[in-house]
C-alpha positions in Angstrom: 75.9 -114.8 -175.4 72.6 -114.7 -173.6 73.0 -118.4 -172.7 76.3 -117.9 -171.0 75.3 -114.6 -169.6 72.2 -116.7 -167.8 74.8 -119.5 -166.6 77.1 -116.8 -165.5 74.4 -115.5 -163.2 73.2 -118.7 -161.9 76.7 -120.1 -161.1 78.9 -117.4 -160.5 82.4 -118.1 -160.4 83.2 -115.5 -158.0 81.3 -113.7 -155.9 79.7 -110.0 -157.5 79.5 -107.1 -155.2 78.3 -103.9 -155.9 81.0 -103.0 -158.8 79.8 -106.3 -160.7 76.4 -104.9 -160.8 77.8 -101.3 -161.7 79.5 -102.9 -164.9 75.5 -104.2 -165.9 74.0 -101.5 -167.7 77.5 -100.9 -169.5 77.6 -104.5 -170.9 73.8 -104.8 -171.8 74.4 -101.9 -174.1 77.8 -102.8 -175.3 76.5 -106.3 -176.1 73.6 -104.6 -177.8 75.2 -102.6 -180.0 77.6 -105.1 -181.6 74.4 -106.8 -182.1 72.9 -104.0 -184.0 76.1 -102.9 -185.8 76.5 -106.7 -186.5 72.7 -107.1 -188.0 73.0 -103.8 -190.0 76.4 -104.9 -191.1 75.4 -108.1 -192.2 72.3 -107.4 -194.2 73.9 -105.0 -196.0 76.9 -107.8 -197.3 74.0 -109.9 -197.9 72.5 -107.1 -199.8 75.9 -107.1 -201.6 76.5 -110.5 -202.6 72.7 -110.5 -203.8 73.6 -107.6 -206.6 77.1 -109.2 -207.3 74.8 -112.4 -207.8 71.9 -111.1 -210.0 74.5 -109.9 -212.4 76.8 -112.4 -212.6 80.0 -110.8 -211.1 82.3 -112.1 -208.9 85.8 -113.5 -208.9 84.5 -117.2 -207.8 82.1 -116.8 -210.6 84.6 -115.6 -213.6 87.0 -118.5 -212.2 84.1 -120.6 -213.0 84.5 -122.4 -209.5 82.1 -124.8 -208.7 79.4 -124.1 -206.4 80.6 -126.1 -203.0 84.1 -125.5 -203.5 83.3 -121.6 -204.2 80.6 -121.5 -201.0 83.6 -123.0 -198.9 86.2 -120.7 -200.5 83.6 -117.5 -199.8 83.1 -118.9 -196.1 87.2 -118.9 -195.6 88.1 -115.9 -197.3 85.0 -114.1 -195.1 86.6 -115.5 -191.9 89.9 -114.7 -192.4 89.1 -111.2 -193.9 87.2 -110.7 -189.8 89.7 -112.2 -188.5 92.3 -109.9 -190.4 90.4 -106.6 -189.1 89.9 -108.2 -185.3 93.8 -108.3 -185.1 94.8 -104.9 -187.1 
């Protein structure tokens, strides 16, 4: 986002008047705090899946999946399950 945000200022696609500037300071903070709630968010599922690990629970795990086909079904059903709550 930063990346864009820096290409976005350097080559504008239209030009920004005062209102563009006004929206700054709203969408600095609004972009930080998805990154926070993301971060926080995401530790704690990591902190999760490393209990669920250390004992030995977990539907992938009683299925007795393999390891890439279970990392790949964990990546899907994590995607879609985002991509369920971005569209409710």
């Amino acid at each position: 986002m930063g990346a864009l945000a820096l290409v976005e200022t350097l080559v504008p696609l239209h030009a920004r008047g005062r209102a563009g500037r006004a929206h700054l300071g709203p969408n600095l903070a609004l972009t930080f705090l998805t990154f926070a709630t993301n971060l926080f968010l995401n530790v704690a599922l990591l902190g999760v899946v490393i209990w669920l690990e250390s004992r030995n629970l977990g539907l992938l795990r009683w299925l007795s999946v393999p390891p890439l086909p279970a990392a790949l079904i964990a990546v899907a059903a994590l995607d879609f399950s985002f991509y369920a709550a971005h569209v409710s």
